[in-house]
KEBARO-728375 format. One line per 2 residues: number of its first residue (from 0); their letters; for each residue x, y, z of N, C-alpha, C. Coordinates in nm, 3 decimals. Each point is the difference from the previous one (the first is absolute). Example, Ala and Ser with C-alpha at 12.3 -4.5 7.8 and 13.67 -1.06 7.14 Angstrom:
<recs>
0> AS> 1.319 -0.569 0.780 -0.089 0.119 0.000 0.090 0.120 0.000; -0.035 0.105 -0.072 0.082 0.119 0.006 -0.077 0.109 0.073
</recs>
This chain:
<recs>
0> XX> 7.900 4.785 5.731 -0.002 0.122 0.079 0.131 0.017 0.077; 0.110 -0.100 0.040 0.081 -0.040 0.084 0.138 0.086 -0.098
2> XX> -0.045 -0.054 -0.119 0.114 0.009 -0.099 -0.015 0.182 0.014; -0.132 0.048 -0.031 -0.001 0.166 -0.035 0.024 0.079 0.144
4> XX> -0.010 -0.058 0.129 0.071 0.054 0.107 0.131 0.013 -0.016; 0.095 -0.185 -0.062 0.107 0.027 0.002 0.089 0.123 -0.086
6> XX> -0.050 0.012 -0.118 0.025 0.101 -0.082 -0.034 0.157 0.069; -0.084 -0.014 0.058 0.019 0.163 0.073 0.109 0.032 0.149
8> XX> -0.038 -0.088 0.044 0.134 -0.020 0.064 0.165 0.022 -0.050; 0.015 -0.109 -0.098 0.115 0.090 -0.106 0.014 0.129 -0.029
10> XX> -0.072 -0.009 -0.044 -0.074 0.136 -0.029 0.084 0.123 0.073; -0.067 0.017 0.163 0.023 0.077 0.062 0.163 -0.026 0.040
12> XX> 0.016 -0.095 0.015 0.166 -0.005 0.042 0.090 0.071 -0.117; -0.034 -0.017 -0.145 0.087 0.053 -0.077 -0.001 0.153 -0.017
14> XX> -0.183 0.077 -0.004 0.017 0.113 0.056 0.086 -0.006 0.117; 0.025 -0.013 0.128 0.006 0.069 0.059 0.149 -0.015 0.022
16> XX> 0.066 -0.103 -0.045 0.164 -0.039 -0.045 0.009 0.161 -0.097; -0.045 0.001 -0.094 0.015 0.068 -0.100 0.014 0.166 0.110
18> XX> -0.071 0.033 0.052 -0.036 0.104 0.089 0.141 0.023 0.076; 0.042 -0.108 0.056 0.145 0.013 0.087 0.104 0.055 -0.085
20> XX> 0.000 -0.063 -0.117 0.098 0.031 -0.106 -0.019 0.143 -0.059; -0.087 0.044 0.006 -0.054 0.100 -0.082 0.086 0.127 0.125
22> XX> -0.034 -0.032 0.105 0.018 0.078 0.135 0.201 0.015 0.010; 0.033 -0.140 -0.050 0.126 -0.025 0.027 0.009 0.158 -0.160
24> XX> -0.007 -0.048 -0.080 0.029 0.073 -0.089 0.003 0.185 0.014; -0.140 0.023 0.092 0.011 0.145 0.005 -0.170 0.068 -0.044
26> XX> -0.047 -0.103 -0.069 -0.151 0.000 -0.052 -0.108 -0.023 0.069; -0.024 0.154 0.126 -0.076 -0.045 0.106 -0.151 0.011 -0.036
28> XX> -0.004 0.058 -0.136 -0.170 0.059 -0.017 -0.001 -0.143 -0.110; 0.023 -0.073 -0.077 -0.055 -0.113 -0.031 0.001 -0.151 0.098
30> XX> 0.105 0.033 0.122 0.002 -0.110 0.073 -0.133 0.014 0.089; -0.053 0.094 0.059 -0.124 0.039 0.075 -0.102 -0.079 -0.025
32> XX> -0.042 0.042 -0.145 -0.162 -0.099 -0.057 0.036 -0.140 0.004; 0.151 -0.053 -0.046 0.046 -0.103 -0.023 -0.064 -0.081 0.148
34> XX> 0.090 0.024 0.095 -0.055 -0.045 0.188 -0.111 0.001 -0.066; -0.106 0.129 0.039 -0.132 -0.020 0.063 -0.078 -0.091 -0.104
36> XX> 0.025 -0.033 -0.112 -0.112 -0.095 -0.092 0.059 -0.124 0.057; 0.160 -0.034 0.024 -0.011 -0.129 0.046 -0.022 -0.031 0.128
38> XX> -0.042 0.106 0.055 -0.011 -0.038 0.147 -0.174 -0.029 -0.035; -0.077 0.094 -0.052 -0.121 -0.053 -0.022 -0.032 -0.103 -0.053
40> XX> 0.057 -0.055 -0.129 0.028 -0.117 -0.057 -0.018 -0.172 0.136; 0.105 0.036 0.071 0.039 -0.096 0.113 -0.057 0.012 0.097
42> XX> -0.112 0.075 0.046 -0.051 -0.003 0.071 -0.138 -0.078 -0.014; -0.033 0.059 -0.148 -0.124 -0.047 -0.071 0.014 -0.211 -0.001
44> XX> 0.134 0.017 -0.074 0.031 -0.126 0.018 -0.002 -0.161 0.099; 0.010 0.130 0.129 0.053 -0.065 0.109 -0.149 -0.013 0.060
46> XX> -0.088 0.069 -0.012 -0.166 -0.029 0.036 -0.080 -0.117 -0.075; 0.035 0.034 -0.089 -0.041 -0.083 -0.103 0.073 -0.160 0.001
48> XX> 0.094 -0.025 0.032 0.034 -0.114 0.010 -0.024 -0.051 0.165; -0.026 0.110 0.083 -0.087 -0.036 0.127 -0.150 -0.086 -0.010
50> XX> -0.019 0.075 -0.072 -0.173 0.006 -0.047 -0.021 -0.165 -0.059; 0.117 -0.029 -0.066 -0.017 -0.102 -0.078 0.015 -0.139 0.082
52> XX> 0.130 0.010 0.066 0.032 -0.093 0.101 -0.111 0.019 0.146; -0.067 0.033 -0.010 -0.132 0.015 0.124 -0.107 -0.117 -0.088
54> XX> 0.010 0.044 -0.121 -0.108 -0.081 -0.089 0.007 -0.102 0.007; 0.158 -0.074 -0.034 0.041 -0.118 -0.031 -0.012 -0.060 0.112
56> XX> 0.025 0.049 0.136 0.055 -0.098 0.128 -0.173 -0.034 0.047; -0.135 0.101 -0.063 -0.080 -0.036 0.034 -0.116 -0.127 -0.050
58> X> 0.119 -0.046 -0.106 -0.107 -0.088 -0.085 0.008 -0.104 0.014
</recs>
């Protein structure tokens, strides 16, 4: 489960790398969705690996 957090995590950083670049370039209507999925992405992520480490420290 640790491993498929880490991968969304990636995840969202390369969207949202990708998003800066896109912005640097001039491409503000594909950089838009780009942000907001990885911001949802990393957020999802970031609960979820909360959730997990609550589990672990309780066992």
């Amino acid at each position: 489960m640790r491993l498929l957090i880490g991968i969304g995590e990636l995840i969202s950083l390369l969207l949202c790398i990708g998003a800066i670049a896109l912005l640097f370039l001039g491409n503000e209507a594909l950089a838009l969705p780009l942000v907001i999925v990885g911001t949802i992405i990393m957020i999802l992520s970031w609960l979820l690996s909360g959730l997990i480490g609550r589990k672990s420290k309780k066992k």
